[in-house]
N, C-alpha and C positions, 0 to 999 in steps of 0.2 A: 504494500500500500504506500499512497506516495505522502509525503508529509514534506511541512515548511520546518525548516533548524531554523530557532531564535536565537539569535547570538548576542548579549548583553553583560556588560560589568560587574560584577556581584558586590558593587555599592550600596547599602539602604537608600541612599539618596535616590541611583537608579532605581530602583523596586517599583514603584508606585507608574511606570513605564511600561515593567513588563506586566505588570499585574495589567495592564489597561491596552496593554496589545494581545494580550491573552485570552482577555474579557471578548473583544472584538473578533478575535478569531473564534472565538467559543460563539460567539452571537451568530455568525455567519458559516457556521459549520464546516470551519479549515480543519485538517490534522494537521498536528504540531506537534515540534520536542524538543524539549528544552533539557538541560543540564538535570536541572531537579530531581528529574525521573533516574539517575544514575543508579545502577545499586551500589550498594559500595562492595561488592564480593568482585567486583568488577573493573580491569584495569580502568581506571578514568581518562587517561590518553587516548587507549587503545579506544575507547566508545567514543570518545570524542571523535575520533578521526575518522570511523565508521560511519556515526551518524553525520556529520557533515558530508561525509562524500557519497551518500547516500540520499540525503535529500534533492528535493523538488527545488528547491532554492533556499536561500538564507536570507531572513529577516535581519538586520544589524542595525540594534537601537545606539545610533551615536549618541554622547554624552561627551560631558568635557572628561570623566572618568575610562570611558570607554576607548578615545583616542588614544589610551597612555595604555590600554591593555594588550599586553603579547599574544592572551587567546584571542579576543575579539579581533586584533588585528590579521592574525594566522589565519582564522576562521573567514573573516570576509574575503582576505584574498584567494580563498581554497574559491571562493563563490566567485568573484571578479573570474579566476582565469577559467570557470568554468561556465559563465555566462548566466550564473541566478541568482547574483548579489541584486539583493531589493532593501536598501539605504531607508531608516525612517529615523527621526528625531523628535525633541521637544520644539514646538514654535521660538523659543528663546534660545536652543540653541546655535550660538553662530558658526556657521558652516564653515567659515574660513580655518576653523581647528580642524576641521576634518585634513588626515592627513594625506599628500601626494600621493598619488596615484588610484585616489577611490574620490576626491574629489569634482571628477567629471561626470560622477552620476548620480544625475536628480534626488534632489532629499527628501521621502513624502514627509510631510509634516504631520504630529497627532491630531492637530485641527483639522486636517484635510484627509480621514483616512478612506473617505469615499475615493480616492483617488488607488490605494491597497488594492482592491479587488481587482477593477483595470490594469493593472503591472502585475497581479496574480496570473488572471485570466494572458495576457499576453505571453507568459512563461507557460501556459498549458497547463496553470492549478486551479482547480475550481470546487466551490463546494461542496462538501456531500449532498446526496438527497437525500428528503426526508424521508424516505423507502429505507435507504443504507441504516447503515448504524449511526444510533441515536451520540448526538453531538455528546463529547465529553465535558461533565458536570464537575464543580469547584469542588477544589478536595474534600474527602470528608472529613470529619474530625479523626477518624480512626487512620485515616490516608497520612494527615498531615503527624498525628504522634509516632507513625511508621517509619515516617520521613527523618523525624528527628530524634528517634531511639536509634535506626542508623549511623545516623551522624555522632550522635552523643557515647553508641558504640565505637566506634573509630577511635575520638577522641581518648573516650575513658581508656581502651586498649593501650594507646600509646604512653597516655601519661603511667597505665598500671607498669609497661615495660621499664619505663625510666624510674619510675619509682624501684622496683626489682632492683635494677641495677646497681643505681644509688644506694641502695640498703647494703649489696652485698657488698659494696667498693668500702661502706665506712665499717661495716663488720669486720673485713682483712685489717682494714689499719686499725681496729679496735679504738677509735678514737671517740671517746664518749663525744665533746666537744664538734668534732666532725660529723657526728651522727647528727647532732643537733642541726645544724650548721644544712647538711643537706635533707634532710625531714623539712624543714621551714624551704627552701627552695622550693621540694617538692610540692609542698599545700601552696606557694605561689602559685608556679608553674600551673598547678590541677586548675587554679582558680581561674588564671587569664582562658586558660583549654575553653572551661565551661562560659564562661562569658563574650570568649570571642564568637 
């Protein structure tokens, strides 16, 4: 089945973009796929570069965040040389950031997304029908705790490895002092994991 790859910053500032290009597609019954959907059992490179090269074209929400991104940059240009880069932004963003060589193509703006469908349909992507399968609905709450018990797995994993570690490094040197010393790194460390 053929889907559009969203490509955008994982800024909060950005969020409230893709939530609103997402909403849109979900209104007008595109498939789409975004990062989000990752599992984490799953090389994250490796899917990336699958589901890019694999889409129907790539959405890429500029931002002034998104201009300074290695994926979104990577990502667009996999779509430029393969002729499905479709450029959208915020009305206030100025395009002049946008950087050489993706700069020569049209930027729809979120004010104008009636203008989305037309540069869809010109690539050969068009809605489902409402026969097809039924448009994809906002996560659920049990979707979105899935989501971030994943993630919060990952995390916790790594910090539990580094924690390991740390314990056993200050148990060889038997250093009471040292023990302390990395135990408090480690409850830092855990704290920035959980909050970042």
């Amino acid at each position: 089945m053929s889907y559009i790859f969203i490509s955008y910053s994982h800024s909060k500032i950005d969020e409230p973009l893709v939530i609103k290009l997402r909403e849109w597609l979900d209104s007008h019954r595109y498939e789409y796929w975004w990062d989000d959907q990752l599992d984490s059992e799953v090389s994250y490179y490796k899917a990336l570069t699958e589901k890019v090269n694999g889409a129907s074209c790539v959405i890429v929400i500029w931002t002034s965040n998104s201009v300074q991104s290695d994926f979104v940059l990577d990502e667009a240009g996999r779509a430029r040389k393969a002729g499905r880069l479709v450029p959208i932004a915020a009305k206030t963003f100025d395009v002049a950031e946008i950087l050489v060589g993706f700069g020569s193509f049209h930027v729809i703006r979120f004010d104008q997304m009636d203008k989305l469908a037309g540069r869809l349909s010109k690539l050969g992507i068009e809605p489902q029908s409402i026969t097809s399968q039924s448009p994809r609905s906002a996560p659920t709450i049990g979707e979105i705790f899935a989501q971030m018990k994943r993630k919060l797995q990952l995390r916790v994993g790594l910090g539990t490895v580094t924690a390991l570690v740390a314990i056993a490094l200050a148990v060889a040197f038997q250093g009471l002092a040292l023990t302390i010393l990395v135990l408090a790194g480690i409850l830092i460390a855990a704290i920035l994991m959980l909050t970042s």
